[in-house]
Each structure stands twice: as C-alpha cells, then as structure tokens.
KEKOLDO-447520 format. One record per atom (N, C-alpha, C, O): y, z, x. Coordinates in steps of 0.001 Angstrom, whole numbers, padded with zeros to 6 digits, always signed. Each point is the difference from the previous one (the first is absolute). Example, Ala and Ser with C-alpha at 12.3 -4.5 7.8 and 13.67 -1.06 7.14 Angstrom:
BEGIN
-005690+007800+013190;+001190+000000-000890;+001200+000000+000900;-000019+000665+001036;+001069-001385-001386;+001190+000060+000820;+001090+000730-000770;+001108+000169+000509;
This chain:
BEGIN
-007753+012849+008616;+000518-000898+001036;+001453+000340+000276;+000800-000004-000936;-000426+000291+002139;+001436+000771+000372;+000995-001926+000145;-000283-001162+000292;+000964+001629-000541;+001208-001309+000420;-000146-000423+001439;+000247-001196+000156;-000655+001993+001176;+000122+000245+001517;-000546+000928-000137;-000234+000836-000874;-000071-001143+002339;-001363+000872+000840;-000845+000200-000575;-000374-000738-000911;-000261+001912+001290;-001414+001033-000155;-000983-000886+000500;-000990-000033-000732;+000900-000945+002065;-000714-000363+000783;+000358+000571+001521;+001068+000305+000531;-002409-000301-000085;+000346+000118+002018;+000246-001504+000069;-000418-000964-000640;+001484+001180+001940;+000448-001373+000279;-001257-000471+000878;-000425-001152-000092;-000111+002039+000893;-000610-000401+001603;-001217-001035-000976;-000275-001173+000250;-000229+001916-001241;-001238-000157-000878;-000076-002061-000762;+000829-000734-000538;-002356+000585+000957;+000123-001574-000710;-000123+000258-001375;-000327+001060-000533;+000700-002422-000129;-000262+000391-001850;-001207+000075-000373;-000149+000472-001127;-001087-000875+001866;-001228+000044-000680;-000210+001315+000801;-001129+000447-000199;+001748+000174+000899;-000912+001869+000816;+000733+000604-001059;-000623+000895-000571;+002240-001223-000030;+000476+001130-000801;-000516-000140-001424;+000217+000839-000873;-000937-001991+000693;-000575-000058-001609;-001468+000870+000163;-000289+000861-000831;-000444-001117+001777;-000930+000635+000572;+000195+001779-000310;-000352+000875-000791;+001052-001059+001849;+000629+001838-000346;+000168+000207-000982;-000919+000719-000392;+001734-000955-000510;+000164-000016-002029;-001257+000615-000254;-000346+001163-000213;-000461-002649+000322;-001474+000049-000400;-000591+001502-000519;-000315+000503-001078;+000363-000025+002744;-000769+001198-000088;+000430+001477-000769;-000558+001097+000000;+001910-001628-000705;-000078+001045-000179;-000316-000084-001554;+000675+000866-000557;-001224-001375-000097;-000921-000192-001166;-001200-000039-000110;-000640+000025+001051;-000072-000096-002291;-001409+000105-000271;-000526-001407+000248;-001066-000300+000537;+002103-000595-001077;-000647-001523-000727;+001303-000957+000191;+000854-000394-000794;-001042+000213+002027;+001475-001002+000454;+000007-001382-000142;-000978-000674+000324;+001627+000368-000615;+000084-001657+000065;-000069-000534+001378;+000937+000499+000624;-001547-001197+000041;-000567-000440+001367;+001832-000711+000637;+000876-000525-000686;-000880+000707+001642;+001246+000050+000829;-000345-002075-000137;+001036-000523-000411;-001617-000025+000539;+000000-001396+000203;+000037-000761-001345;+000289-001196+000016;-000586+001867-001253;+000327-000197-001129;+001414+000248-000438;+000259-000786-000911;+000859+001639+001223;+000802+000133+000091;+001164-000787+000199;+000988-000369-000633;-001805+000187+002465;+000805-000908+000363;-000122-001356-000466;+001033-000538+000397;-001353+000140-000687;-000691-001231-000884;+001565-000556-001342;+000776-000935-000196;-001171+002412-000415;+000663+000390-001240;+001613+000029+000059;+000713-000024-001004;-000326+000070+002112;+001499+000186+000291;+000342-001273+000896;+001177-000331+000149;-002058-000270+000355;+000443-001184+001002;+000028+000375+001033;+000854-000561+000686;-001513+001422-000120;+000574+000675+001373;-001698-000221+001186;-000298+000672+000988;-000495-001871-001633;-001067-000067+000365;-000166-000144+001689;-000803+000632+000687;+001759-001612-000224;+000418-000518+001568;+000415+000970+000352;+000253-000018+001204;-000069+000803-001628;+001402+001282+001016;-000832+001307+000334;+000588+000873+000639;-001825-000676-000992;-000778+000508-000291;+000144+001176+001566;-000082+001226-000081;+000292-001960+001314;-000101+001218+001061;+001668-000446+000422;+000327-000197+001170;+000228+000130-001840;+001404+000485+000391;+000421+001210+000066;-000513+000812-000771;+001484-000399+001641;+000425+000843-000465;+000934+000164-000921;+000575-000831-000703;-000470+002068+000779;+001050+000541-001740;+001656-000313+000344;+000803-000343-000867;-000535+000496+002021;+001183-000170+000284;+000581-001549+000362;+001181-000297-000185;-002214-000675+000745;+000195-001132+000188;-000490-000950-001350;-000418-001146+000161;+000554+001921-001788;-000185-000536-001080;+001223-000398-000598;+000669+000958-000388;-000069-002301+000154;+001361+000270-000999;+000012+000934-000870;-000859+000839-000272;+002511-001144-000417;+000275+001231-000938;-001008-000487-001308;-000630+000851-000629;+000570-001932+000378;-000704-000401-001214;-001661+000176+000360;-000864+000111-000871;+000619-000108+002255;-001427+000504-000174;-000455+001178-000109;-001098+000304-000466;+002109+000585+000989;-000105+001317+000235;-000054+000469-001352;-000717+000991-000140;+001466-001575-001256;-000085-000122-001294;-001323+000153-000284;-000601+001032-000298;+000125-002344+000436;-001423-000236-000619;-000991+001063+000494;-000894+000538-000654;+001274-000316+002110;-001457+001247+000729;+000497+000862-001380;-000537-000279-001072;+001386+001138+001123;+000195+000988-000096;-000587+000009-002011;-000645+000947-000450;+000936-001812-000168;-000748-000096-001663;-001945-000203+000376;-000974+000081-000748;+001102-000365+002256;-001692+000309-000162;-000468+000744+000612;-001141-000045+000460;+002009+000961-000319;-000286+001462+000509;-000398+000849-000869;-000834+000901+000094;+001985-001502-001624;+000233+000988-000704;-001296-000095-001096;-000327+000885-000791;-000269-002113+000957;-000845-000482-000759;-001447+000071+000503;-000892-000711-000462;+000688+001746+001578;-001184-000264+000565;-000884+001454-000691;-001208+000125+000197;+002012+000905-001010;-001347+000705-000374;-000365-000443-001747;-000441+000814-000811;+000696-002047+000544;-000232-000778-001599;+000853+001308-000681;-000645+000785-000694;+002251-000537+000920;+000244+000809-001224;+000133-000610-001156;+000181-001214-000096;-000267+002077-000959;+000222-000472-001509;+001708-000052-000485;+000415-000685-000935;+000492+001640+001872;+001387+000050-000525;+000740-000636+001595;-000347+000545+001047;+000801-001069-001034;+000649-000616+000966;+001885+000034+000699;+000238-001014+000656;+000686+001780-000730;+000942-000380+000724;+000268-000638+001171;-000463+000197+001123;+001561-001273-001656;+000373-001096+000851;+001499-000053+000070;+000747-000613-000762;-000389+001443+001921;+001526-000201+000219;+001080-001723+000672;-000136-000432+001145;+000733+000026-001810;+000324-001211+000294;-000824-000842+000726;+000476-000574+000979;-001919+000360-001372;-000917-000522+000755;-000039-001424+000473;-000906-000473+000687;+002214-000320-001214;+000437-001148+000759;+000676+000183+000339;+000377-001097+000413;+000413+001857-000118;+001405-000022+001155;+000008-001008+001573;-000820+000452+000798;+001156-000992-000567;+000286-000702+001111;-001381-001144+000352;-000606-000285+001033;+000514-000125-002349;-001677-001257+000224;+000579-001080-000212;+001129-000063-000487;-001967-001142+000895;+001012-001300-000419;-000635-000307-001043;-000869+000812-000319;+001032-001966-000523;-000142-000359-001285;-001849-000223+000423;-000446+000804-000818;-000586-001267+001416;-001032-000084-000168;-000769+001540+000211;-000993+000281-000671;+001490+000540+001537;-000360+001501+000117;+000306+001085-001637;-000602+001007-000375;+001730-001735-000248;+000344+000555-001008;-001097-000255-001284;-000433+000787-000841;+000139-002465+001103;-001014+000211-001719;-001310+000205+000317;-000796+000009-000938;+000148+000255+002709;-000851+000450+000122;-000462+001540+000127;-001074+000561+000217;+002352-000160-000448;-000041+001539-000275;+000004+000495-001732;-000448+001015-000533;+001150-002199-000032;+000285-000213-001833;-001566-000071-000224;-000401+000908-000727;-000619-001812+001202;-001066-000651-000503;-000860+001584+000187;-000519+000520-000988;+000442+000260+002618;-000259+001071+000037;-000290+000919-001290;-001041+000108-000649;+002504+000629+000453;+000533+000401-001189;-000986-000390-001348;-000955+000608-000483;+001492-001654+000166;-001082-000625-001062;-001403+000263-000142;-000594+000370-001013;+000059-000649+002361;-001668+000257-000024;-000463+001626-000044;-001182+000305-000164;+002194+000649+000320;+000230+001305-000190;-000609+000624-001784;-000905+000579-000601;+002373-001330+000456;+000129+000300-001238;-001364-000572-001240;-000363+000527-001052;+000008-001460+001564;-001315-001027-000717;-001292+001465+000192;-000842+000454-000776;+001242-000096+002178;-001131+000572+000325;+000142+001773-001130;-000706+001000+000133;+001706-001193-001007;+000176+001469-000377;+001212+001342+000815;+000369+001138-000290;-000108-002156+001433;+000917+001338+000517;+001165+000264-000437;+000670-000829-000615;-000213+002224+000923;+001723+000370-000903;+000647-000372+001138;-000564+000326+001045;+001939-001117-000927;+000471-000146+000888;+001655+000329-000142;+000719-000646-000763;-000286+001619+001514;+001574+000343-000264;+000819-000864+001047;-000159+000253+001195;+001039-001274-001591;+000359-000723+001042;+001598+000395+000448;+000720-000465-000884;-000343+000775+001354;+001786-000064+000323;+000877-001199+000701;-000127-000280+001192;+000709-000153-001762;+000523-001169+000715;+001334-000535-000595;+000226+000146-001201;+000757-000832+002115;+001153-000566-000885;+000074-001450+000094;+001115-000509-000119;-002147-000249+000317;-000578-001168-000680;-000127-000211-001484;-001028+000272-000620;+002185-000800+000044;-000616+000443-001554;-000632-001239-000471;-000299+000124-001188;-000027-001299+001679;-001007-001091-000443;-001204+000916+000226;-000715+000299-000956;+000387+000299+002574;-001171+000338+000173;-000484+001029-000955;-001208+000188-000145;+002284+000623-000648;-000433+001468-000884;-000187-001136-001230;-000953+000261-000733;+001589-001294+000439;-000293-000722-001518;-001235-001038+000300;-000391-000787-000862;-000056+000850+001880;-001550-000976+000287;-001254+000816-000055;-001044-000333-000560;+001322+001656+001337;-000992+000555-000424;-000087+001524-000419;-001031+000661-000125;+002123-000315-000034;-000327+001172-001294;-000159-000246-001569;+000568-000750-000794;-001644+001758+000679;-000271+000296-001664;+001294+000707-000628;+000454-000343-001092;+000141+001443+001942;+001132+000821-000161;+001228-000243+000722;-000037-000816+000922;+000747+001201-001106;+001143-000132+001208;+001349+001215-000427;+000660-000090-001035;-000509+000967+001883;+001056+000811-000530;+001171-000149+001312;-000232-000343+001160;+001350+000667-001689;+001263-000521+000674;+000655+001161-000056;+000532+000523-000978;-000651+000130+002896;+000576+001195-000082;+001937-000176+000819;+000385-001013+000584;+000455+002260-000800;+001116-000442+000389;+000574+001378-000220;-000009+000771-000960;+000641-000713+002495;+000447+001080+000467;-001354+001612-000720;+000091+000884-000853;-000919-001236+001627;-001006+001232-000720;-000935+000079-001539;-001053+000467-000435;+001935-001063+000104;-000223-000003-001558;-001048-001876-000698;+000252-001097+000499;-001339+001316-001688;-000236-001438-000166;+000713-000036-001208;+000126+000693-001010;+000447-002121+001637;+001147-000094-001702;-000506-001231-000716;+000660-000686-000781;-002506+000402+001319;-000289-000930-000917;-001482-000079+000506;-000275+000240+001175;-001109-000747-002542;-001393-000010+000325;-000289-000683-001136;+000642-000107-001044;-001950-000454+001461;-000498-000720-000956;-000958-001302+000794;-000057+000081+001227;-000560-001064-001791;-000352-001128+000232;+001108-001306+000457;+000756-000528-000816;-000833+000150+002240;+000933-001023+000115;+000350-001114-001315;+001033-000664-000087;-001679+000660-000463;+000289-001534-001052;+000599+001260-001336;+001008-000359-000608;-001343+001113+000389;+000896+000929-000766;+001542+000540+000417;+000866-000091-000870;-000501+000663+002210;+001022+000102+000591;+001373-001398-000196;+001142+000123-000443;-001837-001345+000961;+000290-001343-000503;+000354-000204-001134;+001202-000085-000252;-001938-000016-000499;-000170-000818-000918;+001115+001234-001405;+000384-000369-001110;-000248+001262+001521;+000417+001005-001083;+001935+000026+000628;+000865+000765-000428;-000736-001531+001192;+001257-000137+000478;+000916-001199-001336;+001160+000081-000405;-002018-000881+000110;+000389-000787-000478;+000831-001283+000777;+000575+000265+001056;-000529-001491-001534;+000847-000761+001006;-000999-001279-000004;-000973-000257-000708;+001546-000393+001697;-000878-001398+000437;+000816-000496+001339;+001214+000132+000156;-002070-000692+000718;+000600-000311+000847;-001058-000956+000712;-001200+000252-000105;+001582-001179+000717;-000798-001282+000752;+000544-000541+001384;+001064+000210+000584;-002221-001017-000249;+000098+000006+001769;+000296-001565-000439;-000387-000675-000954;+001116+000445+001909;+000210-001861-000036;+001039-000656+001093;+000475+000816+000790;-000097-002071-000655;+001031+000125+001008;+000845+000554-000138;+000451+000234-001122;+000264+000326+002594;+001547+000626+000242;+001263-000835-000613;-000029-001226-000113;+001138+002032-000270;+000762-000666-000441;+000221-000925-001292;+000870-000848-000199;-001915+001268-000606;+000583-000831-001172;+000970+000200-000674;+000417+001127+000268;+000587-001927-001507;+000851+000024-000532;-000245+001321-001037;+000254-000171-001192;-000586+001053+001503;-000377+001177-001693;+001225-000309-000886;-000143-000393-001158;+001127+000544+001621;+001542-000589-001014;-000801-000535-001571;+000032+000620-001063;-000709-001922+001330;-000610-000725-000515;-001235+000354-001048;+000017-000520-001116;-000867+001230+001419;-001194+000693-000260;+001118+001060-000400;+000595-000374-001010;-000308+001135+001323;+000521+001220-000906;+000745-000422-001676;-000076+000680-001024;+000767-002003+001214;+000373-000413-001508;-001198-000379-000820;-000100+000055-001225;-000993-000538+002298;-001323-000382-000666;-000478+001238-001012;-000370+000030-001174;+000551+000913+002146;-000967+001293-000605;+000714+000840-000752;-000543+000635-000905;+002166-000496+001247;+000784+000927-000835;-000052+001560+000969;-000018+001121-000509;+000007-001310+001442;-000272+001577+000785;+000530-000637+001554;+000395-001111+000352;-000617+002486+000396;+000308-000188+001228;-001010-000140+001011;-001042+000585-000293;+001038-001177+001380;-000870-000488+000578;+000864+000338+001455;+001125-000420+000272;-002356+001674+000929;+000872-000082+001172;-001164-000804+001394;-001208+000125+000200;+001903-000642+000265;-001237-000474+001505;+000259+001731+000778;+000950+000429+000654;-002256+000239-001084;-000349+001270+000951;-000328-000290+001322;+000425+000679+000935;-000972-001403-000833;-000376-000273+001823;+000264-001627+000117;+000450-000605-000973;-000765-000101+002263;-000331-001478-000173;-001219-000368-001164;-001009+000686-000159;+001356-001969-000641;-000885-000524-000916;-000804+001492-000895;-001164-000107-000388;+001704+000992+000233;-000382+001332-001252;+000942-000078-000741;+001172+000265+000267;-001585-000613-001193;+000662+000134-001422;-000046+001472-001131;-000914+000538-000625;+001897-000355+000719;-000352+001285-001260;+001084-000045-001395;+001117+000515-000029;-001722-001203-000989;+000599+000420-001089;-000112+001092-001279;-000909+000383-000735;+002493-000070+000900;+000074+001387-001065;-000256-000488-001719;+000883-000282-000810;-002249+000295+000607;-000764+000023-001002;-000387+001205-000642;-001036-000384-000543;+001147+001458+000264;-001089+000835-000581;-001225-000095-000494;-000885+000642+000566;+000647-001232-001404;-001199-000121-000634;-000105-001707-000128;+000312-000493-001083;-000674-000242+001999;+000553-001583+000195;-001376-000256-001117;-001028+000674-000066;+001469-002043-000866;-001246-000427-000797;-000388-001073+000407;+000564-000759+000789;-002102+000581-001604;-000266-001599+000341;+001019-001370+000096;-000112-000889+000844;+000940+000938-001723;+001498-001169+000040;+000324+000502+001120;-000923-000407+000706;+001596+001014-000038;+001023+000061+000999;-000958-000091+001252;+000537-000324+001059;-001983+000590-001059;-000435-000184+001283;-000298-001971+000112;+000195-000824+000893;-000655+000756-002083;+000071-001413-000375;+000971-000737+000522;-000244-001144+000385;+001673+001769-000280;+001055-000509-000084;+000211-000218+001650;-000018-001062+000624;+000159+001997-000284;-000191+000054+001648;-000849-001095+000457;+000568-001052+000295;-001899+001131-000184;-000501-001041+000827;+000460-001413-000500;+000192-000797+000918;+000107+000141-002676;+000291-001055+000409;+001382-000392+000514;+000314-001088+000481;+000565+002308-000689;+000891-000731+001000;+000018-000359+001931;+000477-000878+000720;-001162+001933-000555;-000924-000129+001205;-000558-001251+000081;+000057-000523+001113;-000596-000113-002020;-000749-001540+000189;+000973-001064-000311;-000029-001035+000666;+000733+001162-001442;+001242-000768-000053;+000844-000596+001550;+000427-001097+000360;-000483+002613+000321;+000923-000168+000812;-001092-000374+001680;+000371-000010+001173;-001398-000183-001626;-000961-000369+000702;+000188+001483+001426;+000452+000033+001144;-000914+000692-001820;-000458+001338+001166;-001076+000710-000316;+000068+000609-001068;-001281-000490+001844;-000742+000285+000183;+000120+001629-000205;+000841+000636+000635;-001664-000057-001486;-000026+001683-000588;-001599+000380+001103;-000831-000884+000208;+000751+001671+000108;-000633+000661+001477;-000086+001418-000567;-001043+000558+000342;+001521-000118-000801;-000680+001936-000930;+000654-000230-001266;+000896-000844+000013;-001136+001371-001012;+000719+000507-001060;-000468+001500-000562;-001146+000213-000394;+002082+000685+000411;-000833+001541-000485;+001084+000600-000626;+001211-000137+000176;-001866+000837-000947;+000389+000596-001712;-000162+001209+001137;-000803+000174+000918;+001919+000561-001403;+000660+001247+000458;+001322-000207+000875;+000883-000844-000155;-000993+001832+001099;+001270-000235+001419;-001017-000425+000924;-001201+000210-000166;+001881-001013+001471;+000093-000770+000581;-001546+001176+000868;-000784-000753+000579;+000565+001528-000519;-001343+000479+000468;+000671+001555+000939;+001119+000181+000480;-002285+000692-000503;-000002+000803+000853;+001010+000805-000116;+000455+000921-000677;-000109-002118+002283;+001201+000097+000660;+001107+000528-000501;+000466+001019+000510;+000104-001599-001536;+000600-000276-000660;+000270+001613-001186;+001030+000666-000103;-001600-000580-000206;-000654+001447-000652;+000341+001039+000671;+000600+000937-000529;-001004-000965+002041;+000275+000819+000330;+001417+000153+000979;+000382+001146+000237;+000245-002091+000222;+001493-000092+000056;+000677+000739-001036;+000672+000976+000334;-000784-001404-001898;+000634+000918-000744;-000369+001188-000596;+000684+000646-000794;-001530-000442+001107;-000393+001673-000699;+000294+001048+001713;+000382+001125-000322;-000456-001238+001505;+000706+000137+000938;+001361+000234+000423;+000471+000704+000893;+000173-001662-001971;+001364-000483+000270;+000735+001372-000898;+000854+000827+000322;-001555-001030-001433;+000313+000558-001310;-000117+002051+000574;+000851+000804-000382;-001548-000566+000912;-001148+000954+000669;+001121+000606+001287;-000382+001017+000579;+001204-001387-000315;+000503+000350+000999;+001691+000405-000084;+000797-000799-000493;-000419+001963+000965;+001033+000321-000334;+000981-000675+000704;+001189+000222-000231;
C-alpha cells in the first residue's frame, strides 16, 4: 500500500478494485472489500472525487485484494479522522488473526504500540532500537500517570522522595528506576487523599512516544 496514488483518478473504486481483481488467481471480491474498509456507499465514485481519508482506505483494499500473506502498509492512516482510523486498526487486526505478516511504517507511536508485535525505531538511516512495544517500555524503567493538569507534584515528590515532572497536560512522569510495590502504593493514596481521580498508571516511561523522542534526540548530532 503506497502512502499516495497508484490509482486512475477518472476510474470508480469498485472498477479499480475490479481491475486489481484480475490480476490474480483467487481475489477477494471487490464488494467484500469494500465492505471491509467502509467504502461500501462510495462504491461508483470516482477516485478523484474520494477524500484524502477515503482515498486511504481504497487504496489498503487494493492492496489487499490478491489475499497476500506479507503485507506493507506505508503510513496507512495518514490523513483519516478518528472513526476512519480504528476502522482501518480493526482492519489490521483481522489481518493479523487471519495469519498475515504485516510491515507497518508510521509515526503514530500509540498506533505502532496498539498494534505491533514488534516495533523498531529507525533515525537518521540507522535502527537505534527493536523489540516488543511493552519491552521497549517497560525496560526504560520509570513510572508515570495520567490524571488532572496541574497538580501540586511539590507535594507528592516529598511523598515519594524523587522527582516528579508534568510531561504533557495531566502526564505524570516520575524518576523512579525500579519503582516498588510501597512507592506505587504511595502514589495513588496520595492521589486519593487529595481527591484526584488516576485515569492510566504505567510502569516504564510515559509510552512510545516518549522512547522515541529520546533515543532520536540522543541519535542525532
């Protein structure tokens, strides 16, 4: 699946899945497809009068119309809105259930930690990191939690004995290394004390993202 193009514009999405079709033994039926991507109504549109987010979806059931077993998918949500996006995620999924290899590229890093088995983190040419998302994570060491913006950490940091920074709105990340049962203990009840509602809590760095900001950062002359 290319990022853009490799469709005729003049062409509707069910004549260019059609066309696909033929050029296999054992195609997946152009109305099953469309089905499969959401693109069921649009069916004699044309290619050019498709948004950018539909033109998305044609184009992963283009790529999907001779049943391959190995799959590349270049930023295959790029420009979808949030319901085009987890119906392309759910896609993905039923892929993978079904046995297929799927190489995904993307700088979504929720979307690479939702549904990759692997995930490698390339930078300037080079990968300066691979493995299983919850391994990448979790081998960072740290703790960090989602909750309201703006709390007092001042406070919570004498609690815990460490430093505590607000990384984004309401993300918490404290410099723990190897945080134990007491100190995570320790955290939420002051959290309940101070009557605020805890919304994530995760053992490692703050996710992904996060991961890959600094091995990037680090990575770059």
């Amino acid at each position: 699946m290319l990022q853009e193009g490799g469709a005729y514009p003049g062409a509707r999405a069910e004549e260019l899945l059609t066309l696909f079709a033929a050029y296999f033994d054992d195609p997946r039926s152009p109305g099953e497809l469309l089905g499969l991507v959401g693109l069921t109504g649009r069916a004699r549109t044309l290619y050019r009068r498709l948004s950018g987010g539909e033109k998305q979806r044609l184009s992963l059931a283009m790529a999907l119309v001779g049943r391959p077993q190995l799959v590349f998918l270049d930023e295959p949500t790029a420009g979808l809105d949030p319901g085009g996006r987890r119906a392309t995620w759910q896609t993905i999924e039923s892929l993978q259930a079904d046995g297929v290899t799927i190489l995904l590229t993307t700088h979504f890093m929720d979307e690479a930690e939702h549904l990759a088995d692997r995930v490698g983190i390339i930078n300037r040419g080079r990968l300066v990191a691979e493995g299983p998302p919850a391994e990448l994570v979790h081998g960072t060491g740290g703790l960090s939690f989602l909750a309201d913006p703006g709390l007092p950490v001042e406070q919570l940091q004498t609690r815990l004995d460490t430093t505590i920074r607000e990384a984004g709105p309401g993300r918490y990340v404290v410099d723990l290394a190897d945080p134990s049962p007491a100190q995570v203990a320790a955290l939420t009840a002051w959290l309940a004390e101070h009557d605020v509602l805890l919304r994530e809590l995760r053992l490692g760095a703050a996710g992904l993202e996060e991961i890959f900001l600094a091995l990037t950062e680090e990575e770059t002359p």
